[in-house]
N, C-alpha and C positions, 0 to 999 in steps of 0.2 A: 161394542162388546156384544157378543151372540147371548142372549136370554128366551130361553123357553116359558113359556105360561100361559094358563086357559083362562078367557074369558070371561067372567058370571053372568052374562048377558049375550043372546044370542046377535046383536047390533052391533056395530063397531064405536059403544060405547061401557063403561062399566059400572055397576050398584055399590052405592056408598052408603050402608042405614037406610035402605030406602030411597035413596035420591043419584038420581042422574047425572057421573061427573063425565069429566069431558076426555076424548078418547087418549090411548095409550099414546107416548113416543114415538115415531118407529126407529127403531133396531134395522142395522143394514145386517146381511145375514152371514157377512164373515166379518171377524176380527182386522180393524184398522192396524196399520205398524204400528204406533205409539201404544196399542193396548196388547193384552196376554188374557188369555181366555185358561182358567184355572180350573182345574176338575179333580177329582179325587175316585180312587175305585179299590176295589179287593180284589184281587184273586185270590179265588177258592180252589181251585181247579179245570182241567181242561173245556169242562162243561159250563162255563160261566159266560152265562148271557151277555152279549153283547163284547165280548171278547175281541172278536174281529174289530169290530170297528173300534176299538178302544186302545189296541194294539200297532193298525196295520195300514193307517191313513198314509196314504206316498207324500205328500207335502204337512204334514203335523206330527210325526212319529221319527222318532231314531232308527231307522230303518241299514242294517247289513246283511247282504247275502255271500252266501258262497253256493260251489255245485253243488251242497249236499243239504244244507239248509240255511232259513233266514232267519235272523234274529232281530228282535224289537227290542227296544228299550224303554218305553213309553213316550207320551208326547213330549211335544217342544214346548216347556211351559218358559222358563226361566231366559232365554233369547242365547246364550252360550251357542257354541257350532258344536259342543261336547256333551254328553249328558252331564248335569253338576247336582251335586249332590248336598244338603246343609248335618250341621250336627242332630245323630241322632237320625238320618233321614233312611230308608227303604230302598233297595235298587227293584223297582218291578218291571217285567220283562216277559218275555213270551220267546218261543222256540217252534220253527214249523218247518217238518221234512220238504224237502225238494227231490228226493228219492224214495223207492220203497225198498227198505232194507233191515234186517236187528240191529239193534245198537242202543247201545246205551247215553243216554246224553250224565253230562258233571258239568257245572258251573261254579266259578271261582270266581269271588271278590278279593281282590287282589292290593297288597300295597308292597314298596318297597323305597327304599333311600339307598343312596350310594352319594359318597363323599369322596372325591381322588383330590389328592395334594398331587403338587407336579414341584418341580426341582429344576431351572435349565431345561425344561422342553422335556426333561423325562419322567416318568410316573415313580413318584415318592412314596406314595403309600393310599388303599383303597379300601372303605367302608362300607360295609355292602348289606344289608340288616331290611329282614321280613318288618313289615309294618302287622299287616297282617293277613289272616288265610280264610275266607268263611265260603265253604263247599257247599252245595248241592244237589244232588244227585236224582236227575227224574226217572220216574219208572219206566224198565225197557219191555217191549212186548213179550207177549210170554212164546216157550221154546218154538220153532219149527214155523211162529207166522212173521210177517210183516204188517210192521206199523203202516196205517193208511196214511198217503200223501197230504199235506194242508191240512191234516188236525194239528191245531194250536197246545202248547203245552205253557201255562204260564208258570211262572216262579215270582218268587219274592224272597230278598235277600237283603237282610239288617245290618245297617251300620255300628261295628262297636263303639263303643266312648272311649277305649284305650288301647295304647299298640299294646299289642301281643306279648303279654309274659310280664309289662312294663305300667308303673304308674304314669306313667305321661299320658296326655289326652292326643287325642292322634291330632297328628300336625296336619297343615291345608296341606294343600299340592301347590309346591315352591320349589325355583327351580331357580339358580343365578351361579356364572361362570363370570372366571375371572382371569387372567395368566395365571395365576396360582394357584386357585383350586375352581373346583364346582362340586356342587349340592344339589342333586335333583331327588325331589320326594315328590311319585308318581302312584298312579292308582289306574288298576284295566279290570274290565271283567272277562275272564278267561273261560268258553265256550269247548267243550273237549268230547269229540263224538267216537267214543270208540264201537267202531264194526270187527264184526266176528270174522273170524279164519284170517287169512294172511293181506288182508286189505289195510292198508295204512291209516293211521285215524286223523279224523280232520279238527283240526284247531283253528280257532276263530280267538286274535285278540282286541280288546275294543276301548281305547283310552277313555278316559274317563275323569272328571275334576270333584275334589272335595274341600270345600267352603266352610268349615262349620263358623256359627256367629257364636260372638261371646258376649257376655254383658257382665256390667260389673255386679259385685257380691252389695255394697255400701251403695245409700246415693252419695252426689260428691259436696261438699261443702259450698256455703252460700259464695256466691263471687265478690257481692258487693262488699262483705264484711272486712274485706282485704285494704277498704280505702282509709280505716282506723289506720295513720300512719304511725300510733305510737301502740297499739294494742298486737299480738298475734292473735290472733281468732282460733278458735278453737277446727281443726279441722286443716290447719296449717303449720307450715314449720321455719323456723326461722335460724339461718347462720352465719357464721359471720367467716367472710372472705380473707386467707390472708397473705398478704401482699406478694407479689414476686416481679424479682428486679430480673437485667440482665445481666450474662455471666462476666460482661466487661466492665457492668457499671462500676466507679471508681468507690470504693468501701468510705473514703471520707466523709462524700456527697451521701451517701446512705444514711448513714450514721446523725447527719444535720436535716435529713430529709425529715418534713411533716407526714406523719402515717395519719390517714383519714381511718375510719374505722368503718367497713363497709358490708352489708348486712345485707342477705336476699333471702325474699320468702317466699313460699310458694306452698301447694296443697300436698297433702302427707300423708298415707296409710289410703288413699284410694286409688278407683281404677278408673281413667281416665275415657271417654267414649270418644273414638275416631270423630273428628269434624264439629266436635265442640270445642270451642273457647278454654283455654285454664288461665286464671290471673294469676298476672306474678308482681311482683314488690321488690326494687331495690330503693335502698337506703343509703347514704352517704354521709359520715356524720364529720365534720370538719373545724372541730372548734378554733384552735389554734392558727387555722389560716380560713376563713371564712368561706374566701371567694374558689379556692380548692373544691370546695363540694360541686359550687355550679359547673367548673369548669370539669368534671369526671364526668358527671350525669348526663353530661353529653356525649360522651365515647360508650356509652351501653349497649351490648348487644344481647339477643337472645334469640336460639336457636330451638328445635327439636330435631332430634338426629335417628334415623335406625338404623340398628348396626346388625348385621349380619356374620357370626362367630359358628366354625365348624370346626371338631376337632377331630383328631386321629384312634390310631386304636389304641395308641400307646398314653391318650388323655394329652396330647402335645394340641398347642393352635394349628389347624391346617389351612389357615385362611379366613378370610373375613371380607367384608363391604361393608362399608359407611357410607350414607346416603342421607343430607339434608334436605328433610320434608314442608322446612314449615323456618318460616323468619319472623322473627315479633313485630307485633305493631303497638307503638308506642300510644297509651291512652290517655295519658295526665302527667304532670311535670311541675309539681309542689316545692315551690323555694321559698316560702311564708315565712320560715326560720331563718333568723342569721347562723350560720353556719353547717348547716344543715338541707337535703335535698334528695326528694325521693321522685323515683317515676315510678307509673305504673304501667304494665304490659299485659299483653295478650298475647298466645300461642295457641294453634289449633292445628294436632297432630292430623294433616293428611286430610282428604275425603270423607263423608261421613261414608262408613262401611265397610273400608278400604286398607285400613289397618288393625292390627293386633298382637298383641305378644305372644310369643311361643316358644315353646321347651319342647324339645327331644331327649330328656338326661345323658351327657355324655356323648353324645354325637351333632346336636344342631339348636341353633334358639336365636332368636330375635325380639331382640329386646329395645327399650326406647329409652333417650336420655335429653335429659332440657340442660342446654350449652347456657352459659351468662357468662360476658367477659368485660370487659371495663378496660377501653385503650386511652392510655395518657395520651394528650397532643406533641404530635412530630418535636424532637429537639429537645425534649425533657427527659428522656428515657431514663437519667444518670439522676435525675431528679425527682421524678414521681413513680412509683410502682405501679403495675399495673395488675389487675385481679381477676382470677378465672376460676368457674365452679362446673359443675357436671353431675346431676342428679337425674339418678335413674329414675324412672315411673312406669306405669304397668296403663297397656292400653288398651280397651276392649276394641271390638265394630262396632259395637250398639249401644246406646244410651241406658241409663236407670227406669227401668218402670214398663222399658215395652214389652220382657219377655213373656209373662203371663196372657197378655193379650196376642201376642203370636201363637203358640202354643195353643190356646183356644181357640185360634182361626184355621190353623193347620191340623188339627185333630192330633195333639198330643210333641210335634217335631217340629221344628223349626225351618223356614226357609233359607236356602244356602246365601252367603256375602260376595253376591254377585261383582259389587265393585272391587274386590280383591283380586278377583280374574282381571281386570281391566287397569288393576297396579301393577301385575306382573307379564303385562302383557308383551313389554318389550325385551323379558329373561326368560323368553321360552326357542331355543331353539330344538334342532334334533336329537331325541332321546337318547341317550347310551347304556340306561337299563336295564338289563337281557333278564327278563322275564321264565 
């Protein structure tokens, strides 16, 4: 990592109280790959010191040209190939003629979603909705001169916390195609040089990602209080499964069948953080046939799923994706009671960082759901039932406790959920959002 710093001694040693410690580290003088070299700056305006080199490095900057001029984005902090952006976060940028000419420069931070439903290979129906609009406008020379060549002109342009017109919190940039629909929710900053008299104006568009993190509101409940196999713990929720046979099973066999009574618990009223652990609890209570308990506790599954739901204009489902992220791992397997048996599980939604929930009201959401099903063994079907649950939960990227300390490091914003980019990395093809 590159660090600046002077001295207190003129000796390739430094003063400690008084006394003589032993010389610095050295520092190689550029950034290794495994590190990021993190800076922060203001612009004030065109005259701000250090502008240039802050702007316009050709291997550390977002750098695009056209024939009329170049634009920056600021450095390559975050490793993305795109600029990416977190909640809450600044687009700062710079603008520098490659001509001398009047004109006026406009900068647009841009978002937009589009949802097509398709029908048979043809288009069904298309959702096309502003995310949001936040303009710009630098000052143009005054009448009859020309702006000089390679004066820098910086900007700075704020991220809102909600789409436009809309209580929703603006959604990342998510993109997934399907045969029957896709959802691409995109973000560019739109560069618009109008020149005077009958000269065409030149536009510059420049994709762009938004990341915001989330954290939960609660911490989340203790894990281990979950091993009480007869107590619910405060902080969890417990219900009880009920049975389901097949459409074929013969009703006699039902009717003589032993129903076990079977119970699963799990955390309740929080918000789960990507890439932590949640314990979960099944129960099995089996008085009347004892050996039924042990034999169920073994067919236990558990799931977490994210599903992906887009609708139409008409409020109709236009599509959706289900996506199993995460399989339970079975932790303890309690048969101490005669007819009775419980196991305990773990789930951990996805990557830390990598996941979260989200609402677009009435056009897009991704939401998370813990699967548990209970498969009787082969050749009983007619004789044992079997049991399936699906409880929703709400999931952050971030863990309880870090956000204050981000925000304190970041002066005020948050860093973008870099590993979200890197979950959706294989549902990003060619844009079809006409900007």
């Amino acid at each position: 990592m590159t660090q600046d710093f002077t001295l207190m001694h003129p000796t390739d040693e430094y003063w400690i109280d008084g006394h003589v410690g032993p010389s610095s580290p050295p520092y190689s003088p550029e950034a290794e790959d495994s590190e990021r070299v993190i800076q922060t700056w203001s612009a004030q305006g065109p005259d701000t010191a250090g502008v240039v080199d802050e702007f316009w490095s050709p291997s550390g900057c977002f750098l695009y040209d056209s024939p009329l001029v170049s634009i920056s984005l600021g450095r390559r902090v975050w490793g993305p190939r795109q600029p990416v952006y977190g909640f809450n976060g600044v687009v700062h940028g710079a603008v520098k003629l490659n001509q001398k000419c009047s004109h006026v420069f406009r900068l647009e931070l841009l978002g937009k979603v589009k949802v097509t439903a398709s029908n048979r290979g043809m288009i069904a129906g298309v959702v096309d909705r502003d995310l949001l609009t936040s303009t710009v406008v630098l000052s143009s020379p005054p009448s009859g001169k020309f702006a000089p060549t390679e004066q820098c002109f910086p900007f700075s342009i704020p991220w809102p916390s909600y789409v436009k017109g809309e209580t929703s919190l603006l959604p990342p940039s998510y993109t997934v195609w399907s045969p029957a629909f896709s959802a691409e929710f995109e973000y560019c900053v739109r560069v618009d040089i109008y020149r005077k008299g009958l000269r065409r104006h030149e536009v510059k568009m420049i994709p762009i990602l938004y990341f915001p993190k989330t954290w939960p509101s609660h911490p989340p409940p203790r894990s281990d209080a979950i091993f009480d196999r007869d107590v619910t713990p405060d902080g969890y929720k417990t219900i009880t499964l009920p049975p389901e046979w097949p459409s074929d099973a013969c009703p006699k066999e039902r009717a003589k069948a032993t129903m076990p009574v079977v119970q699963f618990s799990f955390p309740s009223g929080v918000t789960h953080a990507s890439g932590h652990p949640i314990p979960l609890r099944v129960s099995i209570h089996s008085n009347g046939a004892p050996a039924l308990a042990k034999l169920l506790i073994q067919g236990v599954e558990v799931q977490v799923i994210r599903r992906m739901v887009a609708w139409s204009e008409s409020g109709h489902v236009a599509g959706g994706r289900e996506n199993v992220i995460c399989k339970g791992t079975l932790i303890e397997t309690d048969t101490s009671q005669e007819g009775s048996a419980v196991s305990y599980h773990e789930v951990v939604p996805g990557e830390p960082g990598s996941e979260q929930s989200w609402v677009f009201t009435g056009v897009a959401e991704v939401a998370y759901f813990i699967r548990v099903a209970i498969a009787c063994p082969k050749g009983t079907v007619n004789f044992i039932p079997t049991y399936k649950h699906i409880a929703r939960i709400q999931v952050s990227s971030e863990p309880w406790g870090t956000r204050e300390r981000e925000l304190l490091q970041f002066g005020g914003v948050s860093a973008p959920a870099i590993r979200m980019g890197h979950a959706r990395s294989e549902l990003r093809p060619v844009s079809s959002v006409a900007w």
